[in-house]
N, CA and C atoms as a LAMMPS dump frame, in Angstrom:
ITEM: TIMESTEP
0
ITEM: NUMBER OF ATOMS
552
ITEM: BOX BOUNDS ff ff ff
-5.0000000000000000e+02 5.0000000000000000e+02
-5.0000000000000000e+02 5.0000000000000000e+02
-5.0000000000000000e+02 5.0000000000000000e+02
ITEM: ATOMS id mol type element x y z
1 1 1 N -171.807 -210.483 386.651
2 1 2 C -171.188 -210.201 385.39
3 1 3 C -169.881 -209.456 385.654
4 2 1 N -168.666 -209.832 385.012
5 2 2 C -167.619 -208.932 385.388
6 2 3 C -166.804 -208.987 384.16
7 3 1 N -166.013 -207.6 384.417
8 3 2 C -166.156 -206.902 383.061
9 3 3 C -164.445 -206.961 383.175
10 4 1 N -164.127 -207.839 381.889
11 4 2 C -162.705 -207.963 382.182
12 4 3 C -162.067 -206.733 381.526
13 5 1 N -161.076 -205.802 381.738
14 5 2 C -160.091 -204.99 381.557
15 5 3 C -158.77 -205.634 379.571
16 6 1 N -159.096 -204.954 378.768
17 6 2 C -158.176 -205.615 378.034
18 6 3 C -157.003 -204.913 378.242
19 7 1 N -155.638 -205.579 378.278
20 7 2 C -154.487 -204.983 378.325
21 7 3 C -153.466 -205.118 377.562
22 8 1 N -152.905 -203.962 377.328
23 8 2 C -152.301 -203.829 375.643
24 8 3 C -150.84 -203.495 376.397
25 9 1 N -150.313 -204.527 375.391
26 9 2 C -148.429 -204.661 375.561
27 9 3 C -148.167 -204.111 374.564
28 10 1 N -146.955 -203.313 374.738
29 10 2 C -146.024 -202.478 373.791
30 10 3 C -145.414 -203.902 373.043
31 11 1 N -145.362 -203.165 371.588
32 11 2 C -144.674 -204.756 370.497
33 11 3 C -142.925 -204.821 370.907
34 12 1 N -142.678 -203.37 371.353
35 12 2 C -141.26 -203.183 371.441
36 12 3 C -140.655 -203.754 372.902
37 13 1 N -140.832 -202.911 374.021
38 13 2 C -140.887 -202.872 375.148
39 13 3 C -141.3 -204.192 375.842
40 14 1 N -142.277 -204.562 375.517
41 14 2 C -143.573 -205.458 376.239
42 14 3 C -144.037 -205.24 378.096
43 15 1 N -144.136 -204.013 377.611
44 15 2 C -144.985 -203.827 378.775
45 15 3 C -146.149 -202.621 378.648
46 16 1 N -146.971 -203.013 379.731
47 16 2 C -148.262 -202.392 379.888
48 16 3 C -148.185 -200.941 379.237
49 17 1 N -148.966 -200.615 378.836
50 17 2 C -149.689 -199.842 378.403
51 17 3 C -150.641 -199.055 378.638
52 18 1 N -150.626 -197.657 379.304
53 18 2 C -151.213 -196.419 379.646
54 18 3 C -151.181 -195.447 379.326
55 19 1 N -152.471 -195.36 378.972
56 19 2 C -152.367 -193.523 378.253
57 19 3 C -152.492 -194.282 376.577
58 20 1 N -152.152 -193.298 375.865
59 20 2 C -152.432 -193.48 374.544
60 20 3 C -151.217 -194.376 373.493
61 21 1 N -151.778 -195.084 372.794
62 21 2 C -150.994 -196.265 372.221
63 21 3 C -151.717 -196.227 370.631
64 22 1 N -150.509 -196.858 369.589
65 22 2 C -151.056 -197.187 368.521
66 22 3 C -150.901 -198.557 368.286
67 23 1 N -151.578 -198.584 366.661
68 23 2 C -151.507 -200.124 366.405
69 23 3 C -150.971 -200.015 364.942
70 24 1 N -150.278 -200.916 364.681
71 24 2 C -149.57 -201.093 363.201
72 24 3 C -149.01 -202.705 363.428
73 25 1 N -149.224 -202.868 362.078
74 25 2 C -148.288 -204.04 361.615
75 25 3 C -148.901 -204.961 362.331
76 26 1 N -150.462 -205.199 363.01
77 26 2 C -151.23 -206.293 363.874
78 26 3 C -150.843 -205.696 365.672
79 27 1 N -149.869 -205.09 365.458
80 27 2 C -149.719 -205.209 366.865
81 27 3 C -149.666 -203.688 367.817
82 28 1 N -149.753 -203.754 368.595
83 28 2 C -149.804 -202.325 369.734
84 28 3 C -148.737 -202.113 370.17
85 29 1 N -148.308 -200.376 370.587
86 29 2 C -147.219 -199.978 370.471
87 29 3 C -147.519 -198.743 371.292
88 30 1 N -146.224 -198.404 372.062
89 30 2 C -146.319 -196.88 373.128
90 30 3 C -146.02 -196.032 371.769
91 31 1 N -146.33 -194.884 371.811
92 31 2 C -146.051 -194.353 370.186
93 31 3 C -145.037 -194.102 369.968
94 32 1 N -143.729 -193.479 370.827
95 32 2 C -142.585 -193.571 370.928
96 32 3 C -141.936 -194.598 370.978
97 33 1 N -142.392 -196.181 370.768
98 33 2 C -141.515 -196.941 370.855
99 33 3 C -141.891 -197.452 369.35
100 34 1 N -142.59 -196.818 368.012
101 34 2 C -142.963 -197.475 367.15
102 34 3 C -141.644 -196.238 366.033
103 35 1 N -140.677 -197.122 366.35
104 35 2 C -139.807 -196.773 365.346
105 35 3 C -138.881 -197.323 364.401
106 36 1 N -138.5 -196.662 363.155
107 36 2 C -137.87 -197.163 362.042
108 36 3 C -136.795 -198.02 362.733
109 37 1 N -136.864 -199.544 362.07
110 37 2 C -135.879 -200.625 362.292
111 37 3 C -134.578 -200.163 361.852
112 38 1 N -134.384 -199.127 361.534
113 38 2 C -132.721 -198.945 360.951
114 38 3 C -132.04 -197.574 361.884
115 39 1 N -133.13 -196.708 362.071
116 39 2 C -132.304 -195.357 362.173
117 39 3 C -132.88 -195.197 363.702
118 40 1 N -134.223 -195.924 364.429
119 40 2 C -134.955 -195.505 365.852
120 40 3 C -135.247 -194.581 365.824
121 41 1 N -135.89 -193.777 364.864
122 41 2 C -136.558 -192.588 365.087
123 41 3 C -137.72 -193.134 364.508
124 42 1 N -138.597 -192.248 366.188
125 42 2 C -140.28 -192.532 366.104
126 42 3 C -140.446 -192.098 364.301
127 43 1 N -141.035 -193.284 364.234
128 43 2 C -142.041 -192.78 362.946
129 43 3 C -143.488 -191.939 363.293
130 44 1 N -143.44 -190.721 362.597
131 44 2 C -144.774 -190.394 363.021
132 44 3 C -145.369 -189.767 362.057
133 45 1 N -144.975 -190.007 360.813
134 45 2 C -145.654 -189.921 359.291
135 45 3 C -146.558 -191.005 358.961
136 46 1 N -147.811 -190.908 358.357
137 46 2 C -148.886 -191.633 357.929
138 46 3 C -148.175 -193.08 357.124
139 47 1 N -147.385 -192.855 356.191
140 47 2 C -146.294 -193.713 355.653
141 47 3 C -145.499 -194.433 356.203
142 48 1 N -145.217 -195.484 356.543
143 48 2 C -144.295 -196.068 356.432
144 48 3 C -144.139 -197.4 355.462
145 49 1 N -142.783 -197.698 355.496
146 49 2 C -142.487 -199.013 354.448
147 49 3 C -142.052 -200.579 355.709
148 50 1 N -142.14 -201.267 355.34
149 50 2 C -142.187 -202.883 355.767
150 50 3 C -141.401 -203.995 355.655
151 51 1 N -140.697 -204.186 355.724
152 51 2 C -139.103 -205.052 355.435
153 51 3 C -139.096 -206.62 356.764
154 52 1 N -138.89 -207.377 355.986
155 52 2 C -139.429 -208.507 356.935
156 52 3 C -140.584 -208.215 358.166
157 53 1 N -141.128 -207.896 357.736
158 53 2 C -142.739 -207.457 359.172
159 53 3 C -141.471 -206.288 360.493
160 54 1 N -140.857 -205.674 359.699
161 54 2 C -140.171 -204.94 360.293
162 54 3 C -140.817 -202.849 360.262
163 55 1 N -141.129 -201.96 360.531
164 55 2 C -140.793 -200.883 360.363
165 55 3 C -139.801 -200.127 359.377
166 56 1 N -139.775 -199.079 358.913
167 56 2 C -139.105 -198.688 358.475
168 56 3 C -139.324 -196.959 357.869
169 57 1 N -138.643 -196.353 358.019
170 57 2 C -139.028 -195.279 357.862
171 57 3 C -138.954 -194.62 356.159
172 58 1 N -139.732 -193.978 355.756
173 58 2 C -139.359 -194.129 354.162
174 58 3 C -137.934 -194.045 353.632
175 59 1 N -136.522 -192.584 354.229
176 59 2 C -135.795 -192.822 353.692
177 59 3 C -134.895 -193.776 354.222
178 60 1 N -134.868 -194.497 355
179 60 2 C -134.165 -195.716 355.159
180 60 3 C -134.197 -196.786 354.564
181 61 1 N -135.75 -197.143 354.256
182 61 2 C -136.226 -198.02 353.481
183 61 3 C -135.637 -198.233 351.645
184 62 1 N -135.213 -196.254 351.422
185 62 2 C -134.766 -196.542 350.377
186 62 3 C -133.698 -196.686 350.197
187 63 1 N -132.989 -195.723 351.071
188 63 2 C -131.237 -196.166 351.49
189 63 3 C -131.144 -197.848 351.44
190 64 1 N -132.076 -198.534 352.178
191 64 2 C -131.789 -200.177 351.845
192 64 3 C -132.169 -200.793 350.445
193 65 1 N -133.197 -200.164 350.144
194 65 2 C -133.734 -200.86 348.698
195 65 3 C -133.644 -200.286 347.072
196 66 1 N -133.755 -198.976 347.692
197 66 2 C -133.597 -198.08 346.378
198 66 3 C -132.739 -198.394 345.608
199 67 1 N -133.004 -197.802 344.369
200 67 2 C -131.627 -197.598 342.972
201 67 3 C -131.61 -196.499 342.908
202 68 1 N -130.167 -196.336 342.785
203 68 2 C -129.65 -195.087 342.639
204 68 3 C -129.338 -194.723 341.228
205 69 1 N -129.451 -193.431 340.893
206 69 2 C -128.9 -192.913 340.17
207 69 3 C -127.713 -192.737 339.675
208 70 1 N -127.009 -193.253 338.353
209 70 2 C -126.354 -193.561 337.495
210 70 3 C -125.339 -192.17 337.3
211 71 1 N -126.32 -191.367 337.249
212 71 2 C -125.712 -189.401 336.633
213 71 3 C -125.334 -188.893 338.164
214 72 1 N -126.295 -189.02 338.967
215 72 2 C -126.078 -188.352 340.029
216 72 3 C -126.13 -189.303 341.863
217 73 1 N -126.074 -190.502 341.573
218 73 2 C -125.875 -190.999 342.774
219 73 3 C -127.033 -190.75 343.746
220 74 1 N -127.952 -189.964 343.582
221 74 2 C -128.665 -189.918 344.506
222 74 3 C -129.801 -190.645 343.98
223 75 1 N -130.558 -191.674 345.253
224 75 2 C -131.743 -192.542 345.515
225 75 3 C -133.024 -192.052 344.599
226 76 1 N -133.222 -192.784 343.993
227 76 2 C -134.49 -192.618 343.413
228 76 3 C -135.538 -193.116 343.427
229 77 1 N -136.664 -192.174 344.05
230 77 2 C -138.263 -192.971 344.939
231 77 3 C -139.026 -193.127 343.667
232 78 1 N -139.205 -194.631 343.547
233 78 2 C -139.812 -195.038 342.65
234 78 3 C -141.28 -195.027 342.22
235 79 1 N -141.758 -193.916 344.006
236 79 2 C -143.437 -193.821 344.329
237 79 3 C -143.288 -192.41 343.451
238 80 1 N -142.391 -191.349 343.667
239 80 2 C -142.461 -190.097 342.871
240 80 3 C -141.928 -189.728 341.913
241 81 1 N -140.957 -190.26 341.439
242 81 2 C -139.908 -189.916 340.215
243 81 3 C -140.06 -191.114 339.027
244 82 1 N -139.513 -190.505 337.815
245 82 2 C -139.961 -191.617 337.247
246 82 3 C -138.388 -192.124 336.621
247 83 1 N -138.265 -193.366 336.424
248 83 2 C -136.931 -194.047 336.228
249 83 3 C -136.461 -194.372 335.172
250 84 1 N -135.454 -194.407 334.375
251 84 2 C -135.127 -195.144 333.177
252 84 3 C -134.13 -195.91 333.502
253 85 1 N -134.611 -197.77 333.253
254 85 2 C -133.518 -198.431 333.33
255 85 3 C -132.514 -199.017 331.995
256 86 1 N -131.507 -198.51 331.78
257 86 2 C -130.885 -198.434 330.816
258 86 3 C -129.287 -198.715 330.883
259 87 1 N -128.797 -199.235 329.952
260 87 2 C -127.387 -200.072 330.082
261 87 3 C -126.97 -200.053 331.528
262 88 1 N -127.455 -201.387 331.811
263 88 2 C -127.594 -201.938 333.421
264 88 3 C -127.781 -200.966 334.379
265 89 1 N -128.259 -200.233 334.572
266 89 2 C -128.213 -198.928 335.352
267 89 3 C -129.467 -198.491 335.29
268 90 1 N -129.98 -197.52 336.666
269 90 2 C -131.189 -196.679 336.756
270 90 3 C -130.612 -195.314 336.403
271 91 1 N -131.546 -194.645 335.992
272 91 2 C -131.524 -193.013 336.051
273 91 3 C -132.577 -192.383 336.51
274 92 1 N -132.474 -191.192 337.214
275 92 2 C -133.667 -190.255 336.779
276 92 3 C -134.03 -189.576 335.805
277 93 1 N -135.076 -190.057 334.874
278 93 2 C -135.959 -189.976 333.744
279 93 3 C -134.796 -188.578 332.979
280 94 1 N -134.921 -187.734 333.83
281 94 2 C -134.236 -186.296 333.206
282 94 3 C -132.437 -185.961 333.256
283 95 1 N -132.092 -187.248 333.81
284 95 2 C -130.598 -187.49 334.029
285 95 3 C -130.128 -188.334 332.836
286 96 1 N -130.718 -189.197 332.251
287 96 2 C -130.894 -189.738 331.193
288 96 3 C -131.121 -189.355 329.952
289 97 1 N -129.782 -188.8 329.407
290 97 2 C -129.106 -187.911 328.698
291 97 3 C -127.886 -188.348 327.938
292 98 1 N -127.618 -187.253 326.657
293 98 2 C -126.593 -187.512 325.78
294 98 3 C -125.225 -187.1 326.591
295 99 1 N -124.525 -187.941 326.908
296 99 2 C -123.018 -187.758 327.499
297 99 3 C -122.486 -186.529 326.849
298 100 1 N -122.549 -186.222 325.663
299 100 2 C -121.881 -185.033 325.199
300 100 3 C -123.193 -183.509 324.983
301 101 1 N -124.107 -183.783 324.629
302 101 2 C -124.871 -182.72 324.238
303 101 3 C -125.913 -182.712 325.539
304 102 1 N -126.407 -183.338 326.711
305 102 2 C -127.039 -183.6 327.649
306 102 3 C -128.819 -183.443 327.108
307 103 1 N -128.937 -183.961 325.917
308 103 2 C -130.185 -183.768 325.21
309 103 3 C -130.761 -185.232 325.744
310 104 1 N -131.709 -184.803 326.543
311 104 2 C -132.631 -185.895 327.589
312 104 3 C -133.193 -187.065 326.231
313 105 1 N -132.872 -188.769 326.959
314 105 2 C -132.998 -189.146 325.437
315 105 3 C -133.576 -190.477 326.071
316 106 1 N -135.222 -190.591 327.392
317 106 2 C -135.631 -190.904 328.048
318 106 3 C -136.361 -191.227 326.56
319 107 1 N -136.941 -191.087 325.711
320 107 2 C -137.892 -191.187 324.591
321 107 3 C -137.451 -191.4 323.314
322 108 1 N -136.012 -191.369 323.238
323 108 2 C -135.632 -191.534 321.917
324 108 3 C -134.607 -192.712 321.587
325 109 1 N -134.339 -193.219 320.864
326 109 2 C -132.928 -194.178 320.452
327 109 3 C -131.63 -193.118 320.701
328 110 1 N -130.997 -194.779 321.264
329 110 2 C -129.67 -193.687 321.587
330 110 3 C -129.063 -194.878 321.237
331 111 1 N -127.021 -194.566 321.536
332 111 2 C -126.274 -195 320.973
333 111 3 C -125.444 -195.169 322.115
334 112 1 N -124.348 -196.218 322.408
335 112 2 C -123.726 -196.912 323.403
336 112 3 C -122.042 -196.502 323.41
337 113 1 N -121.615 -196.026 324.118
338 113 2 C -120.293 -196.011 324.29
339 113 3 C -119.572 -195.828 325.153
340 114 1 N -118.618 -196.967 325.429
341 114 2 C -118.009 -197.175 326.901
342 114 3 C -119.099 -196.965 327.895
343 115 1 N -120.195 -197.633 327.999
344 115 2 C -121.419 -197.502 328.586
345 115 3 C -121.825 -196.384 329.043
346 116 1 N -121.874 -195.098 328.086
347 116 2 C -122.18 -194.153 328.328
348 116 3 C -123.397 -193.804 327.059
349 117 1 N -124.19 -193.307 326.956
350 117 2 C -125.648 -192.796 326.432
351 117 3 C -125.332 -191.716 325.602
352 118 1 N -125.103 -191.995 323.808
353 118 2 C -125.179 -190.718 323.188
354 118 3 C -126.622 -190.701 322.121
355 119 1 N -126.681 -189.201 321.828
356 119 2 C -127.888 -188.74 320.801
357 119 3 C -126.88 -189.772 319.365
358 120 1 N -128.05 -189.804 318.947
359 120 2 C -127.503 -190.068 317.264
360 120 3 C -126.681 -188.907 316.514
361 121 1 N -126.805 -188.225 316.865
362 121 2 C -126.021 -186.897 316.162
363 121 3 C -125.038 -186.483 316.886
364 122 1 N -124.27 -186.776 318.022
365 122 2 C -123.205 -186.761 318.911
366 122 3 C -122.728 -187.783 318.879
367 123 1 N -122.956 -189.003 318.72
368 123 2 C -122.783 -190.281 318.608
369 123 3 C -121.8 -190.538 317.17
370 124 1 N -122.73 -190.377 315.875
371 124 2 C -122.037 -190.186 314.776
372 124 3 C -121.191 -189.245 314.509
373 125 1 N -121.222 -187.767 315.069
374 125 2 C -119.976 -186.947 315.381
375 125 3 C -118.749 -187.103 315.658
376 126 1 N -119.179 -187.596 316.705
377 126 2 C -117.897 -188.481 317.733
378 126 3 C -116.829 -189.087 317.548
379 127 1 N -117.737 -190.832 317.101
380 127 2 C -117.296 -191.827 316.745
381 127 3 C -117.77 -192.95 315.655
382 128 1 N -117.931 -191.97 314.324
383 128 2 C -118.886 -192.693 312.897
384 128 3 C -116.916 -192.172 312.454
385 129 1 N -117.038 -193.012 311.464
386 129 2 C -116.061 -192.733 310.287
387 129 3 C -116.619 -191.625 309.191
388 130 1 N -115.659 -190.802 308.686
389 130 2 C -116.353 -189.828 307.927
390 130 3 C -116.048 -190.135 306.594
391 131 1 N -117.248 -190.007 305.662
392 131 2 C -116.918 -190.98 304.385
393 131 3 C -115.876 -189.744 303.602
394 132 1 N -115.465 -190.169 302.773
395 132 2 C -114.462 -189.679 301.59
396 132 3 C -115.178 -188.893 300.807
397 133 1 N -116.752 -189.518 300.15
398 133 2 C -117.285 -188.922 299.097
399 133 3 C -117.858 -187.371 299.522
400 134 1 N -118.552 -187.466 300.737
401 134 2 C -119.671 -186.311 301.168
402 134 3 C -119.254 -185.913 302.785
403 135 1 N -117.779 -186.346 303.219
404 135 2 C -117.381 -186.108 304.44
405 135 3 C -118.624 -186.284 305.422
406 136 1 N -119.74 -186.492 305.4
407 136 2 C -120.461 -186.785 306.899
408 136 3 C -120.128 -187.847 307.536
409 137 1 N -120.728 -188.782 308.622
410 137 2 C -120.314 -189.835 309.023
411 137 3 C -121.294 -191.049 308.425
412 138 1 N -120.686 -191.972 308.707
413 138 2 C -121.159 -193.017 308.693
414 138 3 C -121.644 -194.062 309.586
415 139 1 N -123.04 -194.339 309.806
416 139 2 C -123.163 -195.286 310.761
417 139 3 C -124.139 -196.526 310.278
418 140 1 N -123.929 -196.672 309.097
419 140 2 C -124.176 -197.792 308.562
420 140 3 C -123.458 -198.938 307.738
421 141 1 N -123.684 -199.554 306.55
422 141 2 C -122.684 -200.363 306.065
423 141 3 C -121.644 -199.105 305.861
424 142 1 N -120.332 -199.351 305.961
425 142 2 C -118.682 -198.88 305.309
426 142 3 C -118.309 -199.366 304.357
427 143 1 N -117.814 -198.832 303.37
428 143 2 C -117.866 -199.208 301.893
429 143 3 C -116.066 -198.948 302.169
430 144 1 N -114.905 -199.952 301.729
431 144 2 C -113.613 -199.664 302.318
432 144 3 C -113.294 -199.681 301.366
433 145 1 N -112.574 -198.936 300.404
434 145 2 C -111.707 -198.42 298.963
435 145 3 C -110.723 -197.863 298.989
436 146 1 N -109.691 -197.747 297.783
437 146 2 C -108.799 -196.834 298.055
438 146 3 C -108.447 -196.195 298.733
439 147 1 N -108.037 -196.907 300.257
440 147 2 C -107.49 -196.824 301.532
441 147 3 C -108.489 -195.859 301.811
442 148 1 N -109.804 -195.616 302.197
443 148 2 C -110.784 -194.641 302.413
444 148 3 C -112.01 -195.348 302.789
445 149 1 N -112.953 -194.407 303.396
446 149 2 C -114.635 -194.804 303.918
447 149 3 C -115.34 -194.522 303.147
448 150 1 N -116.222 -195.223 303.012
449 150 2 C -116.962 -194.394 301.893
450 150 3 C -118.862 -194.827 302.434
451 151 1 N -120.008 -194.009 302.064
452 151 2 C -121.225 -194.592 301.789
453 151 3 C -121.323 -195.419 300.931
454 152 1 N -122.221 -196.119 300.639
455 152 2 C -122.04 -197.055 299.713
456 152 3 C -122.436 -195.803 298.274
457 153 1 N -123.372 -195.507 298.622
458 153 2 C -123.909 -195.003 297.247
459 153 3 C -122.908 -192.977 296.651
460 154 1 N -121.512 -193.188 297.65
461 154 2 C -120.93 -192.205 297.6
462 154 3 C -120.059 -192.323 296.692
463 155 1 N -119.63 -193.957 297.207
464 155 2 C -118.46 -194.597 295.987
465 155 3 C -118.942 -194.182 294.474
466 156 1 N -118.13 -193.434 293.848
467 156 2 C -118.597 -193.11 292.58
468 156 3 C -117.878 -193.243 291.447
469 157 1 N -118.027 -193.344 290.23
470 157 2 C -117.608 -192.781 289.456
471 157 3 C -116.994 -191.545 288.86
472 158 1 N -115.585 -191.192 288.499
473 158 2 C -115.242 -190.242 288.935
474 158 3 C -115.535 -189.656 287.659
475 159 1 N -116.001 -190.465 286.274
476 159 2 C -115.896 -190.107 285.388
477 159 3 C -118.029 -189.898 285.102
478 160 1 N -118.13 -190.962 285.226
479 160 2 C -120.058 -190.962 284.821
480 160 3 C -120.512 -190.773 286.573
481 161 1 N -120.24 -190.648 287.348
482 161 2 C -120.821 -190.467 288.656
483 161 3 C -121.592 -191.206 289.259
484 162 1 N -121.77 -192.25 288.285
485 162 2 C -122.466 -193.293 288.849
486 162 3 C -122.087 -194.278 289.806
487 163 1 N -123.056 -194.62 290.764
488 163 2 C -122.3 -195.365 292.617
489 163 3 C -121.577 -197.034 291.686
490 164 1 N -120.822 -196.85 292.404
491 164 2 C -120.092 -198.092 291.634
492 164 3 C -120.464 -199.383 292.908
493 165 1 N -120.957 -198.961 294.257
494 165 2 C -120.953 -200.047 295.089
495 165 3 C -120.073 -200.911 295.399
496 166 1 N -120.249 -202.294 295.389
497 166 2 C -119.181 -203.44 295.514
498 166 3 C -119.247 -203.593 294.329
499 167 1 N -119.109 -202.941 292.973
500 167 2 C -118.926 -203.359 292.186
501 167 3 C -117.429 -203.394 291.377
502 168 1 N -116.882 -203.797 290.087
503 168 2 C -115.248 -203.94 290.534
504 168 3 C -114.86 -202.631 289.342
505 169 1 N -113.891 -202.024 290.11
506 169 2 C -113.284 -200.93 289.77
507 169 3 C -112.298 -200.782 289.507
508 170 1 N -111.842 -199.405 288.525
509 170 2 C -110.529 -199.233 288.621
510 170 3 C -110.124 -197.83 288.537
511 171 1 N -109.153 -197.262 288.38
512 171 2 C -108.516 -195.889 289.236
513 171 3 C -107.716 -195.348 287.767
514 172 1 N -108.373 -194.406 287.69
515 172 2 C -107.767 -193.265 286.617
516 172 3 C -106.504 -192.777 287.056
517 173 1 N -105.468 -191.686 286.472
518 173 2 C -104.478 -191.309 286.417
519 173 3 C -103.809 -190.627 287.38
520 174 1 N -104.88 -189.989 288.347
521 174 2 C -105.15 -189.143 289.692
522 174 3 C -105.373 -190.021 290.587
523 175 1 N -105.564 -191.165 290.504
524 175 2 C -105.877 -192.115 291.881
525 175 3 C -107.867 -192.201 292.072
526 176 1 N -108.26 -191.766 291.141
527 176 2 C -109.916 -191.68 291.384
528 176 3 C -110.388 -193.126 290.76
529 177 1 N -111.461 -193.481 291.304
530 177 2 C -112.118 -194.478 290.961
531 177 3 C -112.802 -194.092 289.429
532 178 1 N -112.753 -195.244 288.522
533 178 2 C -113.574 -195.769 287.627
534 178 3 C -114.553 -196.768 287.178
535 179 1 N -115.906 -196.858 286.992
536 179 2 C -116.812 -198.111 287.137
537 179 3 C -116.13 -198.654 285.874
538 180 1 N -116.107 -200.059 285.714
539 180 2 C -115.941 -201.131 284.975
540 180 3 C -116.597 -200.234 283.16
541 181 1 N -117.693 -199.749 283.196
542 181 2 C -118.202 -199.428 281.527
543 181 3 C -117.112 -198.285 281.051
544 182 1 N -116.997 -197.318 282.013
545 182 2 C -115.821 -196.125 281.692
546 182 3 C -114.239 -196.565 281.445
547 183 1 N -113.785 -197.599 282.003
548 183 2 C -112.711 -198.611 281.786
549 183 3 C -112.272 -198.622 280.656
550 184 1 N -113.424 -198.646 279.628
551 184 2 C -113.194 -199.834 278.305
552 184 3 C -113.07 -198.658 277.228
């Protein structure tokens, strides 16, 4: 009976093997020669990542694959952080924020400009038209009158106060609007 010897080739090197060796990825390895395909430093964290049946060490792996951050440029590990992908772009969850008020808006409706991320209330601040009747803004229908913005239901009567809408008007002695019944 004879007792054959198994002999283990390095995946890197390919040669024999003495003393202590690991195994990854199917194959055997001197432990110093089992290193990240990008940077050659021994991997010797429980982790690693896999890129064509290649090695890789985690932050290399993300340096190659990762998305980066939008606010701050830096890589974002998609195993620990959590991401918002939003007007073509990643963020980190807490970078993902009102351009002007930095009110984190990972959970809420937001508003678009020059592809930048505002709150609704910085947003309409900003860049809403401010109506004539009640000066706030406007970010819905624009009611356009007497060279002015208006809400719809702001447009008024200057005489009965009643919203005149798209309805057809005319202008008292001061330049103010009148609904069609006050007219007559």
């Amino acid at each position: 009976m004879s007792k054959d010897k198994v002999v283990k080739k390095c995946a890197r090197c390919d040669k024999t093997i003495e003393g202590t060796w690991l195994t990854a990825l199917g194959k055997t390895w001197h432990p110093d020669h089992f290193t990240c395909e990008k940077c050659k430093i021994p991997i010797t964290e429980n982790q690693f990542k896999v890129a064509d049946q290649k090695p890789y060490c985690t932050n290399c792996f993300l340096e190659m694959n990762g998305k980066r951050c939008k606010k701050c440029d830096v890589l974002i590990d998609g195993c620990k952080e959590k991401c918002v992908m939003a007007l073509g772009a990643h963020w980190h969850s807490e970078h993902f924020s009102c351009e002007s008020c930095q009110k984190t808006l990972e959970k809420m409706p937001f508003f678009e400009k020059n592809n930048e991320p505002y709150c609704k209330q910085c947003y309409e601040h900003l860049f809403c038209p401010k109506c004539k009747g009640c000066k706030k803004p406007i970010s819905d229908t624009i009611l356009t009158a007497l060279d002015s913005q208006w809400h719809q239901n702001c447009f008024k009567c200057s005489k009965c106060k009643q919203p005149i809408g798209n309805g057809s008007f005319g202008i008292n002695s001061e330049g103010q609007p009148l609904c069609e019944a006050c007219l007559k």
